[in-house]
Every structure is written in C-alpha cells, then in structure tokens.
C-alpha positions as CSV (number, residue, x, y, z in Angstrom):
1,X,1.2,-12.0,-26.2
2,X,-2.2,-10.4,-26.1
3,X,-2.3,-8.0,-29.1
4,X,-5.7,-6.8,-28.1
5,X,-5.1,-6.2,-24.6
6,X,-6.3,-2.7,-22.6
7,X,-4.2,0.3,-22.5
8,X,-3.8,3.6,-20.8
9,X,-5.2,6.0,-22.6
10,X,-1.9,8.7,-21.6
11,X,1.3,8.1,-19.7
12,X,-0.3,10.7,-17.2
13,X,-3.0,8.2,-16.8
14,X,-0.7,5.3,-15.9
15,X,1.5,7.2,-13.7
16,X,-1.3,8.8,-11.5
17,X,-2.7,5.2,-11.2
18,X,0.5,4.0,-10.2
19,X,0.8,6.5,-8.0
20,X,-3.1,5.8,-6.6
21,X,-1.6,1.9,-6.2
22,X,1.5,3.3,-4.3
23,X,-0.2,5.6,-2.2
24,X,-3.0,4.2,-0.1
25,X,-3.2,3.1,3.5
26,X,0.3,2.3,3.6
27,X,1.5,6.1,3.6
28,X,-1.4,7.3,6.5
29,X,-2.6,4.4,8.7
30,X,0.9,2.6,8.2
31,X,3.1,4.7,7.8
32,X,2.0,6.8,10.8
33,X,2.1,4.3,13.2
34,X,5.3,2.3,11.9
35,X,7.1,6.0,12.5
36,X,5.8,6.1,15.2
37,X,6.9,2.5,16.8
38,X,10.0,2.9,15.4
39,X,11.3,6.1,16.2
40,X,10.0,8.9,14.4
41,X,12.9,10.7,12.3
42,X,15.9,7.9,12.8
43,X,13.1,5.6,10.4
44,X,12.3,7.8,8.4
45,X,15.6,8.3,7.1
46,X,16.3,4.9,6.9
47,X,12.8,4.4,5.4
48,X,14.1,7.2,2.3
49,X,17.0,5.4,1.9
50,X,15.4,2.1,1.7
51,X,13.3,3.4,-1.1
52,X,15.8,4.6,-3.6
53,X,18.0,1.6,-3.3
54,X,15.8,-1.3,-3.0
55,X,12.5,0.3,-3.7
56,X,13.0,2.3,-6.8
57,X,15.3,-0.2,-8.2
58,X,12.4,-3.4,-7.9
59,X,10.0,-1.1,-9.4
60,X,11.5,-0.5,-12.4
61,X,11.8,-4.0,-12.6
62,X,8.4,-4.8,-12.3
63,X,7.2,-2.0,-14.9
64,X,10.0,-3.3,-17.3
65,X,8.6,-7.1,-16.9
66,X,4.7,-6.0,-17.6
67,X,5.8,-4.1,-20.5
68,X,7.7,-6.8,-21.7
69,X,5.2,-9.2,-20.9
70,X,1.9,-7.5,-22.1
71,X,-0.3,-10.2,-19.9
72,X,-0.9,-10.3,-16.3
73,X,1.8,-10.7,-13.7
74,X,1.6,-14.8,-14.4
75,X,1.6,-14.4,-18.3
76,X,3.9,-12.0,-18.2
77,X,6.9,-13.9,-16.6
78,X,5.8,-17.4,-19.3
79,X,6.0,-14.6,-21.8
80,X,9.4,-13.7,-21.2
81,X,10.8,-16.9,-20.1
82,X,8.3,-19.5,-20.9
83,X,8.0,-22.8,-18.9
84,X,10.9,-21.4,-16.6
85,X,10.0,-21.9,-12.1
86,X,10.2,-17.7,-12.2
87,X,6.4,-18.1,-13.0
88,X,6.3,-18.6,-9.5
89,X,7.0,-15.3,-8.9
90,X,3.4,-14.3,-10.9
91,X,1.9,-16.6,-9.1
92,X,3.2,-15.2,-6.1
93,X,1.7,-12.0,-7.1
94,X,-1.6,-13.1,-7.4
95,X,-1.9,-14.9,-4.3
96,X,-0.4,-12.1,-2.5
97,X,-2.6,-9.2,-3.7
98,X,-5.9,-11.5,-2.8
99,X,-4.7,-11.8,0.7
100,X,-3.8,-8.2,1.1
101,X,-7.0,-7.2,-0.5
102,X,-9.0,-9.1,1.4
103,X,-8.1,-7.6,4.9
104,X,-7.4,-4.3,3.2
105,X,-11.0,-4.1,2.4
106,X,-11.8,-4.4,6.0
107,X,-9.7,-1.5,7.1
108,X,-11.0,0.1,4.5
109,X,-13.9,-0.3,6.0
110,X,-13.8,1.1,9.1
111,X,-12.3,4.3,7.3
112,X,-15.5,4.5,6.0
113,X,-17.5,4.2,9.0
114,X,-15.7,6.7,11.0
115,X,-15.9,8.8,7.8
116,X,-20.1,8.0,8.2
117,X,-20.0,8.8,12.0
118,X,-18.1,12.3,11.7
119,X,-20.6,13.0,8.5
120,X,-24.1,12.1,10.9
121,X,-22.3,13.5,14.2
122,X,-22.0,10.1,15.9
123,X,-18.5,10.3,16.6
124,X,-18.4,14.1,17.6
125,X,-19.4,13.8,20.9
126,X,-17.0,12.2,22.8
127,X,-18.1,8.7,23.7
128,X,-19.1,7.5,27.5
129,X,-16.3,5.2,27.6
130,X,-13.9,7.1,25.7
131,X,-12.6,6.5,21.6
132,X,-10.9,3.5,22.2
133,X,-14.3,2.0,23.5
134,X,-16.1,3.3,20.7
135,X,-13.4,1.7,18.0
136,X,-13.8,-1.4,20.2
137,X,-17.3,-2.0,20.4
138,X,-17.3,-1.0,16.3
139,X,-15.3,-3.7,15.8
140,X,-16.0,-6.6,17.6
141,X,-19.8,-6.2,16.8
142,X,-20.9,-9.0,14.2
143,X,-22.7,-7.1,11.4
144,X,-20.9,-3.4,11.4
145,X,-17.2,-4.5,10.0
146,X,-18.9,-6.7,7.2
147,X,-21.4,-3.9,6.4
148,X,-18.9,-1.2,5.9
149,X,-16.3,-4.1,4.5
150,X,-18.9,-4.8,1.7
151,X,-19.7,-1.4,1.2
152,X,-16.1,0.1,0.3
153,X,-15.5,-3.7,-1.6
154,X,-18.7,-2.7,-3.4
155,X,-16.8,0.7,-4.9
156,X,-13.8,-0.9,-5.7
157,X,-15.3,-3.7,-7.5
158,X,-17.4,-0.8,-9.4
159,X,-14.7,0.9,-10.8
160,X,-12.4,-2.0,-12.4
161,X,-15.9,-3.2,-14.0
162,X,-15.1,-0.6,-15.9
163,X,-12.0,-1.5,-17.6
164,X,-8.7,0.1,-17.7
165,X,-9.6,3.3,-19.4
166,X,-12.8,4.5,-18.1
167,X,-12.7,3.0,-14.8
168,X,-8.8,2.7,-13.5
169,X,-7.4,5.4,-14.9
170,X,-10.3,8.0,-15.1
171,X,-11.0,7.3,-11.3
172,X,-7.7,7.8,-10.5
173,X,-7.5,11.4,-12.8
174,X,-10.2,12.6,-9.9
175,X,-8.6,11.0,-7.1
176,X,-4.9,11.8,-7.1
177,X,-5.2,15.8,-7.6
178,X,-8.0,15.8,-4.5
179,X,-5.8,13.7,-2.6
180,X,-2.8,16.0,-2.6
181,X,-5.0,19.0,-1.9
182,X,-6.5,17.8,1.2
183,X,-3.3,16.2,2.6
184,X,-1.6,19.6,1.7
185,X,-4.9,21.5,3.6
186,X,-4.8,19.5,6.2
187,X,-0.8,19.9,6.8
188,X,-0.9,23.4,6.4
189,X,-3.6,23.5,9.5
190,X,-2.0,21.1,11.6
191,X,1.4,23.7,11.3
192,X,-0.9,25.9,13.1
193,X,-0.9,23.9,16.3
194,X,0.9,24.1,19.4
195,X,2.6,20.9,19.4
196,X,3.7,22.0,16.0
197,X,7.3,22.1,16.3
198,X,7.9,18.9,18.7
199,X,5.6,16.8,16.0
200,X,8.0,18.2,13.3
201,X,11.3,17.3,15.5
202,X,10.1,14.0,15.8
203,X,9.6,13.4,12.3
204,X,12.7,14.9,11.0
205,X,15.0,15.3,14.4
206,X,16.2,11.3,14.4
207,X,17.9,9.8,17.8
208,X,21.0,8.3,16.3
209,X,20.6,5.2,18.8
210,X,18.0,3.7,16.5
211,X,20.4,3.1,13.5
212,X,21.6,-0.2,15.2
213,X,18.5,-1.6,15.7
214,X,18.0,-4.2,13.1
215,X,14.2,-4.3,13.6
216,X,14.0,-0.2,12.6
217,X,15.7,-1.4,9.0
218,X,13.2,-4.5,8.7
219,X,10.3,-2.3,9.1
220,X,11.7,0.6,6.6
221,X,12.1,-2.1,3.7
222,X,8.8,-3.7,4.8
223,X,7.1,-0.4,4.5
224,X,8.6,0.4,1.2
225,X,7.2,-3.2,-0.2
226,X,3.9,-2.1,1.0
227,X,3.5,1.5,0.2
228,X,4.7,1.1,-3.5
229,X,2.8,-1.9,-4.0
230,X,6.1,-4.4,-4.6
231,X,5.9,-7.9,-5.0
232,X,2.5,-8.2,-5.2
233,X,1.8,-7.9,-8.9
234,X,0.2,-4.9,-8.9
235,X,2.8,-2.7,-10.9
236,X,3.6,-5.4,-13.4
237,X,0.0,-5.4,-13.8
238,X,-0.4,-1.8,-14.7
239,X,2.8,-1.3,-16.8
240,X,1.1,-4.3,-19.0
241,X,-1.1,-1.5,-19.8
242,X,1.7,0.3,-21.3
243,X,2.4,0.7,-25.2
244,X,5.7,0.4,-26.2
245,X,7.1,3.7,-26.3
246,X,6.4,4.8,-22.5
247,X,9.6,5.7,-20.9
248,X,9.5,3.7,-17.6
249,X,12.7,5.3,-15.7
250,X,11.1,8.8,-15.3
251,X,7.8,7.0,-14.7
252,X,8.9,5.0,-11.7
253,X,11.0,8.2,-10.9
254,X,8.0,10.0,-10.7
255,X,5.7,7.2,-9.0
256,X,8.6,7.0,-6.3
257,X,9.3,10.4,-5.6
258,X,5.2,11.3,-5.2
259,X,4.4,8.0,-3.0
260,X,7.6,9.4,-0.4
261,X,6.6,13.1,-0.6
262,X,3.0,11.9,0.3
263,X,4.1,9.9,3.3
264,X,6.4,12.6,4.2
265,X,3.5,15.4,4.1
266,X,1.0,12.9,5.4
267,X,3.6,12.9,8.7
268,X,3.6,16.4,8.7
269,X,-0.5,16.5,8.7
270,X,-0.7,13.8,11.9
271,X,2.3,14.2,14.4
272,X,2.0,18.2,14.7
273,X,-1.9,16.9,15.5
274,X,-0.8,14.2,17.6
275,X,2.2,16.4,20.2
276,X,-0.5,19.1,20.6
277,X,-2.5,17.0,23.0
278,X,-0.2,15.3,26.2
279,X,-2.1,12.8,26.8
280,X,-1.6,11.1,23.4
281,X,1.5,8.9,22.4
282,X,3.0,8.8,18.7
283,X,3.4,5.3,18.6
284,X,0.1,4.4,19.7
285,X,0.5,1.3,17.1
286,X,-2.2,1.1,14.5
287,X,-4.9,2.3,17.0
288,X,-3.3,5.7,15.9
289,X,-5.5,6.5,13.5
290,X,-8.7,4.8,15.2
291,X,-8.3,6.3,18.5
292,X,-5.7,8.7,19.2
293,X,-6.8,11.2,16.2
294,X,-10.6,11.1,17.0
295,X,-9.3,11.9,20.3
296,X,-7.2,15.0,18.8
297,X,-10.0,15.9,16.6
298,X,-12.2,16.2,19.8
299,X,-10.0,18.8,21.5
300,X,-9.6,20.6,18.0
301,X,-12.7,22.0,19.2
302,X,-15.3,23.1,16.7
303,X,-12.4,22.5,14.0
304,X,-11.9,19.1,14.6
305,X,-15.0,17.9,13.3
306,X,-14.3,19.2,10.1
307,X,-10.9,18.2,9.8
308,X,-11.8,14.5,10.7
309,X,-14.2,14.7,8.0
310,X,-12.0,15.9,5.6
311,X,-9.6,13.3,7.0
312,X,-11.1,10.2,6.8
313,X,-12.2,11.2,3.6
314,X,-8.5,11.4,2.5
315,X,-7.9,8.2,3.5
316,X,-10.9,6.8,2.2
317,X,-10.0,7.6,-1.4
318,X,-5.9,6.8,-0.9
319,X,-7.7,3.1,0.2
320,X,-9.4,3.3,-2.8
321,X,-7.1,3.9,-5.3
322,X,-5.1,1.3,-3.7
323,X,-7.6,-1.6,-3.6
324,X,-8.1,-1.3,-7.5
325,X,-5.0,-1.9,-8.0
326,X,-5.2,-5.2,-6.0
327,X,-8.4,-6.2,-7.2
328,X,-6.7,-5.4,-11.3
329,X,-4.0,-8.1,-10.4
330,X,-6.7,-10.8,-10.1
331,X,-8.9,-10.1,-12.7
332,X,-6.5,-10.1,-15.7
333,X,-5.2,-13.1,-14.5
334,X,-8.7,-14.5,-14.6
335,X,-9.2,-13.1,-18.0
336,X,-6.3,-14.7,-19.4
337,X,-6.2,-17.8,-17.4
338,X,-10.1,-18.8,-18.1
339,X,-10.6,-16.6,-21.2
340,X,-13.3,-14.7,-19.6
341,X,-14.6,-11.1,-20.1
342,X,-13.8,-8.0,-18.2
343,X,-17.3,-8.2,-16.1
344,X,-17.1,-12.2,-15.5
345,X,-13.2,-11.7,-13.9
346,X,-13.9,-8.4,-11.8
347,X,-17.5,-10.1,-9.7
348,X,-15.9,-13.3,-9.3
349,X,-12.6,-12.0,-7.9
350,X,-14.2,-9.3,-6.2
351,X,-16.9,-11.4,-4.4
352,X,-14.4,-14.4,-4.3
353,X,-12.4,-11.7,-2.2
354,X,-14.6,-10.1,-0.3
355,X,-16.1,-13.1,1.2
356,X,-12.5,-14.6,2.1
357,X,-12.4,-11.1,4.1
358,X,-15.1,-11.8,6.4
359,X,-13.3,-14.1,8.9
360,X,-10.5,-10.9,9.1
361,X,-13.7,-8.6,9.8
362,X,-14.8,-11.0,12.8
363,X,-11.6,-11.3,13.9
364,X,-10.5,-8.4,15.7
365,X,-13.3,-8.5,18.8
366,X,-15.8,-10.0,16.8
367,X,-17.2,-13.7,17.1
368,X,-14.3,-15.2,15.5
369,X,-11.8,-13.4,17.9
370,X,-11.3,-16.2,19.7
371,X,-10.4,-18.4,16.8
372,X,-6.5,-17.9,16.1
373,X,-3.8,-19.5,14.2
374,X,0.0,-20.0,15.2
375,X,-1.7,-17.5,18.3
376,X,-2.5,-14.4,15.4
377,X,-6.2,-13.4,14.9
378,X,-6.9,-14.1,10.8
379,X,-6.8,-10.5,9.9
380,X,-3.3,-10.4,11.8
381,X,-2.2,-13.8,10.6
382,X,-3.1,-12.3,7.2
383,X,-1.2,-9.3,7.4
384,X,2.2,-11.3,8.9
385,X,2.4,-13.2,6.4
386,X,2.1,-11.2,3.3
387,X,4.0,-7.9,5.0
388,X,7.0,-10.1,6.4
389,X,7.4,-13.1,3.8
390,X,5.3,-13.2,0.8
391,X,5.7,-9.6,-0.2
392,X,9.5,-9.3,0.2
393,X,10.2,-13.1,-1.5
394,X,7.8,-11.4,-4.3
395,X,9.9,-8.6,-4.8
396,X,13.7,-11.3,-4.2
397,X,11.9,-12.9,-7.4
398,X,11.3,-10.1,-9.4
399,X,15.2,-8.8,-8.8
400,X,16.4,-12.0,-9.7
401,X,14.8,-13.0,-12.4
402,X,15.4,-9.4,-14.0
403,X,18.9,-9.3,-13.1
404,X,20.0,-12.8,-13.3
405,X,17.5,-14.5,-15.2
406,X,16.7,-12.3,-17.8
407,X,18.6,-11.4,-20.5
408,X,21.0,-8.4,-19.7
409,X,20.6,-6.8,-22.7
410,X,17.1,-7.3,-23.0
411,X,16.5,-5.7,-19.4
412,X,18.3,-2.6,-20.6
413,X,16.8,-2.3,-23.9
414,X,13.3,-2.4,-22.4
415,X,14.4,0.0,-20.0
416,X,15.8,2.6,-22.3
417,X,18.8,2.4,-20.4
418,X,21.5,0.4,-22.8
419,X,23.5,3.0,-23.2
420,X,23.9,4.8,-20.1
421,X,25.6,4.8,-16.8
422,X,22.0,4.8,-15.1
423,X,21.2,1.1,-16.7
424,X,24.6,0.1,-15.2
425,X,23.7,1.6,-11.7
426,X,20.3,0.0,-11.8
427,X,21.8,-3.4,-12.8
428,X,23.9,-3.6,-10.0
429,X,21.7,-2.3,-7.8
430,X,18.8,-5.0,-9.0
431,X,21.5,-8.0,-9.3
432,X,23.0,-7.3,-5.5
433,X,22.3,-4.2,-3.4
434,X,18.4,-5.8,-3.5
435,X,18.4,-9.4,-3.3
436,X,20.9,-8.6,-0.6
437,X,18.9,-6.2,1.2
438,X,15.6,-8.6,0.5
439,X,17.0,-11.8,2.1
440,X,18.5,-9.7,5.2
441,X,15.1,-8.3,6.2
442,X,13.5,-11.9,5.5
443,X,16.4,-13.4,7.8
444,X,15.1,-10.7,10.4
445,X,11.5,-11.2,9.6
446,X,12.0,-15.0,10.2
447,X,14.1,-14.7,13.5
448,X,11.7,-11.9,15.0
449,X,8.1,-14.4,14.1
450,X,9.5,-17.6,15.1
451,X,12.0,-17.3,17.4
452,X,11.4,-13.8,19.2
C-alpha cells in the first residue's frame, strides 16, 4: 500500500467532496428530466427507495474498499485481494469515469455558454426562431461546443493539479455551501409562482399506475448509480484519501441523505417554474433545461434574467464538483500505474479526455451528426452505454466482491459495524437485495436497448 499517499485534510473535507461527486448534473439536468419522463412523484418515490436499499448500501461498499485499499480504484481491489478477476471491477471504474467524463465535459459546456449568453444578454431576448433554435444552432455549430467543452475541461483539470488538499477538497469547501444557498434561493422564488402548487403535486402527488411499469424502476436505480457517482470509481477513489479512523457509515449517511435532499429541492426549484407557463411540458426530455427553462425564464419577466443567471451558475459549479471527481479516478490510477507525479497524471488524462470528447461535441447537430453507431450519435452511444451497462455491472462488482468475495469479518471490521445489527442489515442488503436489484435493471436495460 502507498504509505505516502494524499489525504483529506478533515472528514468535513471528504464528505463535502463526496457530496460535490454525488451531486452534479445528475440531480438538475437528469434528474429533472428523468422525473419528468417518468412520471413525476410515482418516480420519485421509487427513485428514494432505490437509494437507501441499493444506493446507500454500494456506497458504503465502495468507501470501505478505498479505505481498505489506500490506492486507486484498480490498486485498491489487488490490494485487498491480489491477483483475483475482481480487479476487473477497478478497471471497470476507470474506463467508465473516462467515458462519462468525456461527454460530461460537453454538457458541461453548454451550461457554460448559456451561463455566458445570460451574463452578455445574448440569450435574453427571445430568439427569432424561438429557444429551441437557439440551443440547436449552438450545438450543431463546429467550433462553439468545443470552445465551451475545453473551457469548463480547462477548470476541472486546474483544480485536481492541485492535489487532493488544496485543490479537491478546498474547491469543494467553496462550492458545496454556495450551491445549497442558490438552489435553496432559487426554490424559495420559484414557490412564489403561479404554477406553484400543480409543479409541487407533480413532484410529490404520484399516479399509482406507474408502479408497474418496469421501465420507471430501471430509470430510478439508473439515476441513483449516476447521481451518487456508483460504479465508476469515483468514491473508492476518494475514501482512499481517508485515514484510518474516519467513520464511513455516518459519512455515506450523510453523503446520501444531502445528494437526495438536493435533487429533491432542485425539483422543487424547476417544476413550480416549469407548470407556471402552459405552453411548456415537464417531460420535455433533456431539452428541459436547454429550452423549456430559457423559455420560463423569458416570461419571468425582468426576473428571469437574473434567475437564469443565478441558475446556470448553479449548475455550472454542481458540474464542476462532479467532473473532478471523474477526472481524480484517472489520475491516481496513472500515478500508481506509471509512477508519475501529480501534474504529469492530471494533463495527460485531462487532455487525453478532453480530446476523446470532441467527436460527442460534434455529434449532436454538428459535423459528425451524421456519423452514428448501432443508430446512436457518439455522445448518446456514450451515455447508453455507461448509464445502462457499465455503471450498474460496476456497482454488481463492487457488491459482490464486498459481500461474497471479501472477507466477512474484514468488511465489518472496516466498516465499524462488527458488532451491530446495522453491519448485519448492510450485509444482507450488499450480498442480495443489490446484486438482485443490479442484475434486474441490467435484464431491463438489455431487453429495452436491443430488443425494444
């Protein structure tokens, strides 16, 4: 194990950049428009329940195996069962976080051009042919998505240059309180609306129907992979960071209970917005947040502007917070693969990345729209394939390996849970309820992608 490897400075520090890992564009753009397609408050619930019996159960699997391990998510796993196939499972990881990263950063990017437009006044006025025109012409244009891509790759690069201490967790001190004051400003205003009440009745009113629709369950577990960064290395990452003594329970407690309250809050900010205006649809897909807001924004009045600034701004920094995470993944394994230095990981991952992103930036309108594979543009093939196989087979490894590969006392003990009915809970919930759970939705996942 690497005795002189980085650590968090406080548990505080670890937990709020868990939390900035959890909570990124999976609890806005995502969650927002998977709600939205799926029914509103019937997913929701489903999505909560999801959460605390497959989500929080994986997670404290993943913190418990980076502890133990003390390496990145590949050395971690040789670590604690050396020359053992789970390794698989870290290398999983690490293929998984580059892909998501690497159409991330282009979403990312075009946060941070509407962001721009609001700031200069571009996107105030409504365009000629309307928002969705305006998002259109954005991206399918050939330099604007790689600019902006580049720019917000540029700032997350920046700040894992800087190491664990002084650029994770310190960015991540500034980040988390600022995010839950704007989303909690911007709630607060949207409760003022007209459409207040319907946008909170479809949130938390749920149409009982939806409950037997298999597809409503498959997107729940799907979002609660993606918005608390499971099976992709990231949190195994992190808790590597850990010393010894750091209770991980409460921690993944805590990082659970903030990622769901977000996405709950963050619900409360958009669909109040969104039912205020008749002409706009909650399951607008993920042209939600690209269209249909800039559109309630614009009848806002004077407001609006403000609001979208403060908005995009919001999710400008959850994207952020995020992104580091998945950039971290890569660069310890570089460090500890290849033996490199902190700086010599971080710009050759990060531009490594970045650079696999363009053909997703081209792809959605752009001069490589035409180009598709299995009929999916690359940014959408991308996306497929981590959100429906590699990030729930990720997370199927990590529960196995910890509950059936792994020594059952040694999974308690680093726990802290030996003693207590808890451990016993979380066992059983890590050796079954999960695994089970995992390889229904990949069953699903499978059926729905290749055979309709």
């Amino acid at each position: 194990m690497d005795q002189s490897r980085e650590q968090f400075a406080t548990r505080l520090g670890f937990i709020l950049a868990a939390v900035g890992s959890a909570v990124g564009l999976g609890n806005i753009w995502r969650f927002a428009y998977v709600t939205g397609e799926s029914g509103g408050a019937a997913f929701l619930l489903i999505y909560v329940l999801c959460i605390f019996l497959v989500g929080l159960p994986v997670l404290l699997a993943e913190f418990s195996v980076g502890r133990r391990g003390q390496s990145d998510v590949v050395g971690s796993f040789n670590n604690i069962s050396p020359g053992k196939p789970w390794v698989l499972g870290g290398i999983l990881g690490v293929l998984t976080s580059f892909l998501i990263l690497s159409f991330y950063g282009v979403i990312a990017g075009w946060v941070l051009y509407y962001l721009f437009a609001y700031i200069s006044g571009s996107a105030v006025a409504v365009p000629a042919e309307g928002y969705g025109a305006f998002f259109e012409t954005f991206i399918g244009g050939t330099t604007g998505p790689v600019f902006w891509q580049f720019l917000f790759m540029a700032f997350t690069i920046a700040i894992v240059f800087f190491g664990v201490k002084k650029g994770i967790e310190l960015s991540n001190k500034v980040f988390m309180p600022l995010l839950a004051l704007i989303v909690i400003i911007l709630a607060g205003y949207s409760l003022t609306l007209s459409g207040a009440s319907e946008g909170l009745a479809f949130l938390f009113s749920p149409d009982w129907g939806a409950f037997g629709d298999p597809s409503v369950y498959a997107a729940a577990i799907g979002q609660a992979f993606f918005t608390l960064s499971l099976g992709m290395g990231a949190m195994i990452t992190y808790a590597s960071y850990l010393p010894k003594d750091a209770r991980l329970p409460s921690a993944a407690g805590t990082v659970v209970t903030f990622d769901t309250l977000f996405a709950i809050v963050a619900g409360i900010m958009i669909f109040p917005a969104v039912f205020s205006f008749a002409s706009v649809e909650p399951n607008a897909g993920p042209g939600l947040i690209f269209i249909v807001l800039p559109e309630v924004f614009n009848q806002m009045g004077a407001g609006g502007t403000i609001f979208a600034i403060f908005f995009f701004f919001l999710v400008a920094i959850a994207a952020l917070s995020s992104a580091i995470s998945l950039l971290e993944v890569s660069v310890s394994y570089l460090m500890r693969q290849f033996n490199w230095n902190r700086r010599k990981a971080t710009l050759t991952a990060g531009i490594v990345v970045t650079l696999f992103g363009i053909p997703s930036a081209l792809s959605q309108g752009g001069p490589l729209s035409d180009f598709t594979i299995f009929g999916l543009p690359f940014l959408d093939l991308i996306d497929t394939v981590t959100d429906r196989f590699t990030l729930p087979l990720g997370g199927l490894i990590v529960a196995l390996f910890v509950g059936w590969g792994w020594n059952k006392i040694d999974a308690l003990r680093e726990t802290g849970l030996t003693d207590s009915a808890v451990g016993t809970v979380w066992l059983w919930a890590i050796r079954i309820i999960a695994p089970l759970g995992i390889l229904w939705i990949l069953f699903i996942n499978i059926q729905t992608t290749f055979f309709g």
